[in-house]
C-alpha atoms as an extended CHARMM CRD file, in Angstrom:
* protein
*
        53  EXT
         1         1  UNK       CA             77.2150000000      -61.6140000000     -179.8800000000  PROA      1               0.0000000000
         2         2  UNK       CA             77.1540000000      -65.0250000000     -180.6630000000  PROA      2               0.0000000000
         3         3  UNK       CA             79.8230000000      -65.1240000000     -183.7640000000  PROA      3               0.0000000000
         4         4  UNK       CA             82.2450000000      -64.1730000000     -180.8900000000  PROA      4               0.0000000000
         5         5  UNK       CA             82.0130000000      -67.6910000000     -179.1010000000  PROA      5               0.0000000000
         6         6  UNK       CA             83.3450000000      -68.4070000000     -183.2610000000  PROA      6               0.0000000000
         7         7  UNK       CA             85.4260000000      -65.6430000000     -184.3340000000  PROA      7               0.0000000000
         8         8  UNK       CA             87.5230000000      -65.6750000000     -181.0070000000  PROA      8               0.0000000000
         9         9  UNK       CA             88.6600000000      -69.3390000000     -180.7020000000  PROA      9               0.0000000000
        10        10  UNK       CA             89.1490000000      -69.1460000000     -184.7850000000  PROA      10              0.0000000000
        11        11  UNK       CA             91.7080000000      -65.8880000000     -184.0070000000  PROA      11              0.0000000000
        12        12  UNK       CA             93.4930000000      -67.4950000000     -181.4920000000  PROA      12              0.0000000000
        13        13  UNK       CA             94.1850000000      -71.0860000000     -183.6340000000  PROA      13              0.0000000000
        14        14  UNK       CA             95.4770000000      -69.0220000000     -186.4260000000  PROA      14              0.0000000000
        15        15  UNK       CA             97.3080000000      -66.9200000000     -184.3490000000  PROA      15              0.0000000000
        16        16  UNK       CA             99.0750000000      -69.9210000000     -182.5710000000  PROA      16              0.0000000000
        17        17  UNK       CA             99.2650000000      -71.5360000000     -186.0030000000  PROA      17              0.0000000000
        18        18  UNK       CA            101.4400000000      -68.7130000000     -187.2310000000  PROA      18              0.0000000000
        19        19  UNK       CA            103.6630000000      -68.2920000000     -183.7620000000  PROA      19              0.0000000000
        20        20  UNK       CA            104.4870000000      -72.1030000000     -184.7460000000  PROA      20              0.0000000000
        21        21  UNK       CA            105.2650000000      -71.7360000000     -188.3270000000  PROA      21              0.0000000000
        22        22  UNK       CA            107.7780000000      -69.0600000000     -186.9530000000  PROA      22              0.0000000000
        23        23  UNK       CA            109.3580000000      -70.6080000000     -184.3170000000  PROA      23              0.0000000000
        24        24  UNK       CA            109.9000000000      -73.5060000000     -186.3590000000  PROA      24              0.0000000000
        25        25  UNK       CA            111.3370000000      -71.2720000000     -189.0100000000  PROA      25              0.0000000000
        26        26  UNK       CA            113.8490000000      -70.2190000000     -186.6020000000  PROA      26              0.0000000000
        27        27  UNK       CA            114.6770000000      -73.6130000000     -185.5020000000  PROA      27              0.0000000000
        28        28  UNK       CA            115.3460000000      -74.9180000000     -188.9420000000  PROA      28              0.0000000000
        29        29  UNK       CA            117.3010000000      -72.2440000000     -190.0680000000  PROA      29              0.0000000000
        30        30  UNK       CA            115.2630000000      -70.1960000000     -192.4730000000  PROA      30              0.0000000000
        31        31  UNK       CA            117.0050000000      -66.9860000000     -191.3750000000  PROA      31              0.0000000000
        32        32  UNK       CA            120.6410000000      -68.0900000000     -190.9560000000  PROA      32              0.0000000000
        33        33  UNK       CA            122.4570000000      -66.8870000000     -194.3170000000  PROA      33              0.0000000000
        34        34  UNK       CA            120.3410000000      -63.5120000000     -195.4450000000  PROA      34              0.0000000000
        35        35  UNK       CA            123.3950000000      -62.3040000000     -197.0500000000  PROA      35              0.0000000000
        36        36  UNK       CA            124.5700000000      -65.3550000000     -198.8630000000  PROA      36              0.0000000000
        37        37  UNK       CA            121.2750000000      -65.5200000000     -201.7880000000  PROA      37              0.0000000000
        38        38  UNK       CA            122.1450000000      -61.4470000000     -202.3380000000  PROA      38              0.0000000000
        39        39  UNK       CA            126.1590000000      -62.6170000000     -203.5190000000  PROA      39              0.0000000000
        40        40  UNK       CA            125.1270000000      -65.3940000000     -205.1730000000  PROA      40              0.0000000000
        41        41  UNK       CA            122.4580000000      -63.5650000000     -207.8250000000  PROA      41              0.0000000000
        42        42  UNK       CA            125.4200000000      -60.5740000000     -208.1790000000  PROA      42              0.0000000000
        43        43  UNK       CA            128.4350000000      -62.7720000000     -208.7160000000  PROA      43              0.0000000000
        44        44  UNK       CA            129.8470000000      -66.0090000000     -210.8650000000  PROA      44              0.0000000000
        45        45  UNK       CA            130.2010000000      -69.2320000000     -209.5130000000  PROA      45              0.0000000000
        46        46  UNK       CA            134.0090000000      -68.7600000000     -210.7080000000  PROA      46              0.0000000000
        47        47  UNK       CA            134.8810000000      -65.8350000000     -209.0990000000  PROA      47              0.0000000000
        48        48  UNK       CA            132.9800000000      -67.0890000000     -205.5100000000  PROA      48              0.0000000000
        49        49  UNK       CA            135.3530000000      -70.5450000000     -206.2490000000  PROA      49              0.0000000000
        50        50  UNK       CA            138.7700000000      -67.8680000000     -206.2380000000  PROA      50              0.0000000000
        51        51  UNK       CA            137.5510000000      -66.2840000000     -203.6040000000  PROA      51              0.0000000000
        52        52  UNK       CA            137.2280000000      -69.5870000000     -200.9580000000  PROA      52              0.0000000000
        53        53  UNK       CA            140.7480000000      -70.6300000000     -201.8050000000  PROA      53              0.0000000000
């Protein structure tokens, strides 16, 4: 009973700590372009050049 008065504040901290490192992936942008990384690895820099003009 007494590793509660431990465990549970310990739980809470990491579970704030990892709300945070969300929300501030969301702020910065992490999740903006999921699409863009997948065209890049298929296609050439050339042909993604012809096809912005």
């Amino acid at each position: 009973m007494k590793m509660l008065i431990f465990l549970i504040p310990i739980a809470l901290f990491l579970g704030l700590l990892g709300l945070g490192a969300f929300l501030w992936s969301m702020r910065s942008g992490q999740y903006d372009d999921l699409d863009g990384a997948s065209y890049r690895a298929l296609f050439e820099e050339d042909e993604m050049k012809k096809n912005d003009e």
